[in-house]
C-alpha positions as CSV (number, residue, x, y, z in Angstrom):
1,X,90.8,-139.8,-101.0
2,X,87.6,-141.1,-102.7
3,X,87.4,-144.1,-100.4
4,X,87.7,-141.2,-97.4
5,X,84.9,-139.3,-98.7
6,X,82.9,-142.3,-99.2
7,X,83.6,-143.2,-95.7
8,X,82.9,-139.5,-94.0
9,X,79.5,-139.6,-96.2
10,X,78.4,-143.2,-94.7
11,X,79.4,-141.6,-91.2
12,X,76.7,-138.5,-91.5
13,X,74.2,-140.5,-92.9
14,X,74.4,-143.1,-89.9
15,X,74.2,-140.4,-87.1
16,X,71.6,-137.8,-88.7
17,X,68.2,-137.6,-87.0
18,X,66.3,-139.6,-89.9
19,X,69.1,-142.5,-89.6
20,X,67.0,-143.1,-85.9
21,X,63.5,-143.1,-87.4
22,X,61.9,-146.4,-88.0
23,X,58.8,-147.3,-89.8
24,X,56.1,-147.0,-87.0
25,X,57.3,-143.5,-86.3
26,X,57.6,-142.5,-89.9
27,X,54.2,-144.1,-90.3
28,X,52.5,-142.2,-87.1
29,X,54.5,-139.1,-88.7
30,X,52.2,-139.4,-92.0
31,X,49.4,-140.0,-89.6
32,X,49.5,-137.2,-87.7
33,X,50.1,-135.0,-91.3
34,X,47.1,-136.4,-92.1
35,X,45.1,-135.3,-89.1
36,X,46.5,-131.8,-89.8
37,X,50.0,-131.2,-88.6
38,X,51.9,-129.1,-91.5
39,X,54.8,-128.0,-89.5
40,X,56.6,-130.5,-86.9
41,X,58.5,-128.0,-84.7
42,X,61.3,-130.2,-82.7
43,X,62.3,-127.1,-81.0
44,X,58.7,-126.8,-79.2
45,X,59.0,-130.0,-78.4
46,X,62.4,-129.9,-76.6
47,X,60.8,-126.7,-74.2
48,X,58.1,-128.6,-73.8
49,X,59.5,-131.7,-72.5
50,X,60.7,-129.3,-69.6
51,X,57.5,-127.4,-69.0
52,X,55.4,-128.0,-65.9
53,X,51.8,-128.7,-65.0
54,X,50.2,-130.0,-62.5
55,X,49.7,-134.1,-63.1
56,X,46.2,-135.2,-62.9
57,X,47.4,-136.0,-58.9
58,X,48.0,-132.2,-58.6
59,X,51.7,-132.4,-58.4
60,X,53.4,-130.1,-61.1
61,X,55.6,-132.4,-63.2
62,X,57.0,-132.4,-66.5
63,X,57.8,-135.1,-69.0
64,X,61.6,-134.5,-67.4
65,X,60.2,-135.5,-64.2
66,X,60.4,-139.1,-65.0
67,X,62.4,-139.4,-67.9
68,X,65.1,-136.9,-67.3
69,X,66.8,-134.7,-70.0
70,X,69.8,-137.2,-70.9
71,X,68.1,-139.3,-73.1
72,X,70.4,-141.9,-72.9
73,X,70.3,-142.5,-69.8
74,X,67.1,-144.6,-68.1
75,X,64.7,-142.7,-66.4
76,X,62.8,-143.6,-63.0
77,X,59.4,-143.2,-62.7
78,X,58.1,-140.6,-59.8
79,X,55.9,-142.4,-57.8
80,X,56.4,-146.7,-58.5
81,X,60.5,-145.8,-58.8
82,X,60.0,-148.0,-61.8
83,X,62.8,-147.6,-64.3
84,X,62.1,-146.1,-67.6
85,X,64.4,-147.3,-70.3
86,X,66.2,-144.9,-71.8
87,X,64.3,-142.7,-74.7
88,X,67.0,-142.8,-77.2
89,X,66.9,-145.2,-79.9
90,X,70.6,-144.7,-80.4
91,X,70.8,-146.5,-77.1
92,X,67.5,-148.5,-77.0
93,X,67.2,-150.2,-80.1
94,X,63.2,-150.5,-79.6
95,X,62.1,-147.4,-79.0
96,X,59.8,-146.2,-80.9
97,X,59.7,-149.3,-83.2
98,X,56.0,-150.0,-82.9
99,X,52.8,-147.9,-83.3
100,X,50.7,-149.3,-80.4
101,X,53.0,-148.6,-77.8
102,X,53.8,-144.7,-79.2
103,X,50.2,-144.2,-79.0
104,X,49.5,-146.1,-75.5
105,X,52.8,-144.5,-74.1
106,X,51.5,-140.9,-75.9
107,X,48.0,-141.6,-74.5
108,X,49.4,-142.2,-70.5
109,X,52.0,-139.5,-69.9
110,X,50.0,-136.8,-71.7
111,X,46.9,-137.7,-69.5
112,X,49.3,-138.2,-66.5
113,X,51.6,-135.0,-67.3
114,X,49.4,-132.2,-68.7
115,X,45.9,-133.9,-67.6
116,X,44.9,-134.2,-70.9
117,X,45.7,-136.2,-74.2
118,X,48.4,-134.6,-76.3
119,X,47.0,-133.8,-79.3
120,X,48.6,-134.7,-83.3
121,X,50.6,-131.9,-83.2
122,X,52.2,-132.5,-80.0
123,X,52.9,-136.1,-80.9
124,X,54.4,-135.1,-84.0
125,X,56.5,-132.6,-82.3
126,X,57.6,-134.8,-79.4
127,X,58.3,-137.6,-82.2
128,X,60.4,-135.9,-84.4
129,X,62.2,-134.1,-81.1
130,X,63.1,-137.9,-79.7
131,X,63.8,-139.7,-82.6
132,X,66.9,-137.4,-83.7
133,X,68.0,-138.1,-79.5
């Protein structure tokens, strides 16, 4: 019995949110508390990964647009039909594993999505949201 609790502890602990965070997005997490953020609000950033706006080419997209909703599933990129890899790190082991490319990735579909650069809170938000995924 002890070796089956031991075993069904092990088993939470390996599919909870945090067992998916790595130490550039734990890092850029204490960053963006730093610039401000005091609440991260996963839930925001789920309806906002849905919400549309018209992309900086005046088409309304959403971040769905190109990477879809099933996260573990790749995504296809609207215009160049380039594939995305998938945004889960349960299923791609390097996402979200280093610092420049959250930023530059943050940086381009923000700009490309909502016209604008997300801001800390945002990132935060959209972090936390994809690295429990």
């Amino acid at each position: 019995m002890k070796r089956l609790i031991t075993l069904m502890i092990i088993a939470a602990v390996m599919v909870s949110p945090e067992a998916m965070a790595s130490p550039a997005s734990d890092s850029l997490l204490a960053k963006y508390k730093a610039d401000g953020v005091t609440k991260i609000d996963a839930a925001k950033a789920k309806a906002d990964w849905t919400k549309e706006a018209k992309g900086e080419d005046g088409e309304t997209i959403s971040c769905s647009t190109c990477h879809g909703t099933d996260f573990s599933k790749p995504g296809k990129h609207r215009k160049t039909h380039k594939v995305i890899d998938p945004m889960s790190p349960r299923v791609n082991a390097d996402r979200f594993t280093d610092e420049k490319k959250i930023e530059k990735w943050f940086k381009r579909n923000c700009n490309d999505t909502w016209g604008r650069e997300c801001t800390s809170q945002e990132k935060a938000d959209f972090l936390s949201f994809l690295t429990a995924q």
